[in-house]
N, C-alpha and C positions, 0 to 999 in steps of 0.2 A: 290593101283594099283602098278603092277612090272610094271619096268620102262625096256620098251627091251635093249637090248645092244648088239650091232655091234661085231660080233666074227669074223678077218681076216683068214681066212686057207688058206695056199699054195693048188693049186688046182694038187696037181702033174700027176693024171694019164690022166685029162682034159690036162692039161700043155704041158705033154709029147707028145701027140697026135698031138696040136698044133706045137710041135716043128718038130716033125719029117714029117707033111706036109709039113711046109716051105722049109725044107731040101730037100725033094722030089723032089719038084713041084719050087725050086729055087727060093722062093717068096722073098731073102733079109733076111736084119737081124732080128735077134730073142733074145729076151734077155734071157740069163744064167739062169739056175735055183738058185744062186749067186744073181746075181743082182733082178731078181724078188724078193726073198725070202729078200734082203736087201730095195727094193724100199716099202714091203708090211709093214717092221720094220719102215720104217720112216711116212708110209703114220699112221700109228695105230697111231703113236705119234702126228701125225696133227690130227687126228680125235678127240683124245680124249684131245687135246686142244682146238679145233676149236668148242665142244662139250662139254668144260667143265660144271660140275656139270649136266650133261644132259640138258645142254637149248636147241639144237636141235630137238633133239628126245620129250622134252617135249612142245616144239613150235608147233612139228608134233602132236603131241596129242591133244592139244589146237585146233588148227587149224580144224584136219578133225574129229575132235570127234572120233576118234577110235584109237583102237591100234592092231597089226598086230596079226594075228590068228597064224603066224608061225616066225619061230627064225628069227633073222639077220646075220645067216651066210654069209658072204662074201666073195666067192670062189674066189681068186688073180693068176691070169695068165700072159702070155706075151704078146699075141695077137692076131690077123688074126679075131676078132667076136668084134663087140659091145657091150658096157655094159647092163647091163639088171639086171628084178627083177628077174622074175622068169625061171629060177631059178639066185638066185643073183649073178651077175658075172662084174667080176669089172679087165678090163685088163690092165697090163703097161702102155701100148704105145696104142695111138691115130694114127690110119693111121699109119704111116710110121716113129711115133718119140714119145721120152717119154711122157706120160696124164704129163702137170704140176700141180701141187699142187694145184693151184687156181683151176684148170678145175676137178680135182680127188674132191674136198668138194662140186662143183655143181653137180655134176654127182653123189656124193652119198647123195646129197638130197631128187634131181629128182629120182632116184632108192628106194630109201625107200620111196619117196611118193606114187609110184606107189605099193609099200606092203603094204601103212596104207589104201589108198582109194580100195584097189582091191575086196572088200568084198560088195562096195554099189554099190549093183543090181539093187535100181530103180534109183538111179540117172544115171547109163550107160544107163537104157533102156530107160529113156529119152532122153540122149544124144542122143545114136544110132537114136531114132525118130526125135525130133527135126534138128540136120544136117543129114539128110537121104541123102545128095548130096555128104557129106563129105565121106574122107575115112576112116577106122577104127582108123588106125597112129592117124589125126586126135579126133578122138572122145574119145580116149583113154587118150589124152595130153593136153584139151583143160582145166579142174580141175588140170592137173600139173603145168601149167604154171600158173593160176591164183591162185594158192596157193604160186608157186615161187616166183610171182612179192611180194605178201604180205609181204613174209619171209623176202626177199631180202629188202625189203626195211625196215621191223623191224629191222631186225638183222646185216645186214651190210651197208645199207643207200643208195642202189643203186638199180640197174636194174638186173635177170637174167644172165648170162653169155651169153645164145642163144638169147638173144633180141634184140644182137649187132651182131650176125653173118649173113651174107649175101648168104653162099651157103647150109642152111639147106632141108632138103630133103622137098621133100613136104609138108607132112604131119604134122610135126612139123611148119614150116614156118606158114601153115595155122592155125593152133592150135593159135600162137604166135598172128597175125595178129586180131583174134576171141578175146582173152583175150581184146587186143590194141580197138579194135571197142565195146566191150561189159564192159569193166571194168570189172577189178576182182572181186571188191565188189558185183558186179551185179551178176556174175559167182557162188563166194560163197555162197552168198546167195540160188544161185538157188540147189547148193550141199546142203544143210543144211537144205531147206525146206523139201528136200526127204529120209531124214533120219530117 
């Protein structure tokens, strides 16, 4: 098995865009292409310690039994969008101030988890049926976070970073709350029977 590996790119024509709406529309500060291009040099260096010898990436494999059908480029901007998988986008600043370091290694967990699990079709169409009440947010996050809790407590002996936060959007909160009443083990499981 290749073992994937996380490639950081400066996102510059995404970037540019971002910047010159804030400038536009007077949304506040925006960070340099300078300072991103230096925040993306220091975060590669956490990554690939926080990952050494690939224990991450091979926890994620472990874990959801699969490995991503597409690269881990890592497109690095300033702001103004949330992070995400697809396509993978991973910005400075959080709201209105810089991602810290701690919140930049959850946040590209949860984002590569949602690129190893995105391929199993009967386990979502479970999901989708089973919480048929819930919202997609929901149903999409409910296998992230009970893979997170897992990790989380393998690999650094605690909890999620969103498991302590109190103003998460809905759909995550619910997700979060689903894991909390179901167990993750229980969750897992139910990932791994429909595989």
């Amino acid at each position: 098995m290749e073992i994937p590996k996380v490639k950081f790119i400066y996102a510059y024509p995404f970037d540019n865009g971002r910047r010159n709406l804030y400038s536009e529309r007077n949304l506040g500060y925006y960070p340099s292409i300078e300072e991103i291009k230096e925040k993306m040099s220091q975060w590669k260096k956490l990554w690939d310690e926080t990952n050494e010898n690939d224990k991450i990436v091979l926890k994620l494999v472990e874990l959801t039994k699969r490995t991503p059908e597409r690269s881990l480029e890592c497109f690095v901007f300033g702001g103004g969008i949330n992070p995400m998988s697809t396509p993978f986008l991973m910005p400075i600043m959080s709201k209105d101030k810089l991602r810290s370091d701690e919140k930049f290694i959850d946040t590209m967990i949860h984002e590569i988890l949602h690129i190893f699990v995105s391929g199993a079709s009967k386990y979502f169409d479970m999901i989708r049926s089973k919480y048929s009440k819930e919202v997609v947010l929901t149903h999409n996050h409910i296998i992230i976070y009970a893979f997170l809790e897992k990790i989380y407590l393998d690999m650094f002996n605690s909890k999620p970073l969103d498991f302590d936060v109190i103003d998460l959007p809905v759909g995550y909160s619910r997700a979060i709350e689903i894991v909390k009443e179901q167990g993750y083990e229980t969750l897992i499981g139910e990932y791994y029977s429909l595989l």
